[in-house]
C-alpha positions in Angstrom: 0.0 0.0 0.0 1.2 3.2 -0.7 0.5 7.1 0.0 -1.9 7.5 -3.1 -4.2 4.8 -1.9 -4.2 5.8 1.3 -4.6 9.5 0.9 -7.2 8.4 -1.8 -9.4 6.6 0.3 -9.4 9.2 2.7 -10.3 11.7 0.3 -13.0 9.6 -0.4 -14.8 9.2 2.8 -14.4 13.0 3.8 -15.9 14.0 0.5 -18.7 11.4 1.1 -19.4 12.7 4.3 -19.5 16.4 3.6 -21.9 15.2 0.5 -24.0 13.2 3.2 -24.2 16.4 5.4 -24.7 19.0 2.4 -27.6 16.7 1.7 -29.1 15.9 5.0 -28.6 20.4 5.6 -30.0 21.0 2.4 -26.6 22.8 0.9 -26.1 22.0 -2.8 -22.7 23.9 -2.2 -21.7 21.4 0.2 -22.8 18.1 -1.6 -21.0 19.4 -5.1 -18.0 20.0 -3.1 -18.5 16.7 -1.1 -18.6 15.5 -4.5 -15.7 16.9 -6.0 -13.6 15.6 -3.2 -14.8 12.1 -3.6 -14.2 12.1 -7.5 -10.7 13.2 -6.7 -10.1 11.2 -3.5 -11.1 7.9 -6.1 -8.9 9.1 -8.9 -5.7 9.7 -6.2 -6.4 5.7 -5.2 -6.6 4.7 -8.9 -3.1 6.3 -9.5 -2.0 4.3 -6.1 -3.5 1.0 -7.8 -1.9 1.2 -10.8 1.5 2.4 -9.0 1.4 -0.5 -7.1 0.3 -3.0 -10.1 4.0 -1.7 -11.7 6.0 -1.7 -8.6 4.5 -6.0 -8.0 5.0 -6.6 -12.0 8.4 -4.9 -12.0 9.5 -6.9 -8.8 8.8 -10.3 -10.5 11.0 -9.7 -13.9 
């Protein structure tokens, strides 16, 4: 695991929660930027993913 995934998935869950509460408070601001985080938090863990999938295939050459 490395910082992209982790950072990532974090990114992830505080967007979804400040979505959740934008909803639940009625804020469109709020759930677009809860949003916005989660899109980015999910593309920062894809780029960890696929770091990883070349670090494990360039271990085993």
């Amino acid at each position: 695991m490395n910082k992209d995934q982790v950072k990532g998935a974090v990114k992830d869950a505080a967007g979804k929660v400040q979505r959740k509460t934008g909803e639940a408070i009625g804020s469109p601001k709020h759930e677009a930027r809860g949003a916005a985080k989660q899109v980015e938090g999910k593309a920062q863990k894809a780029l960890g993913n696929a770091r990883e999938a070349v670090k494990g295939s360039r271990d085993r050459v």
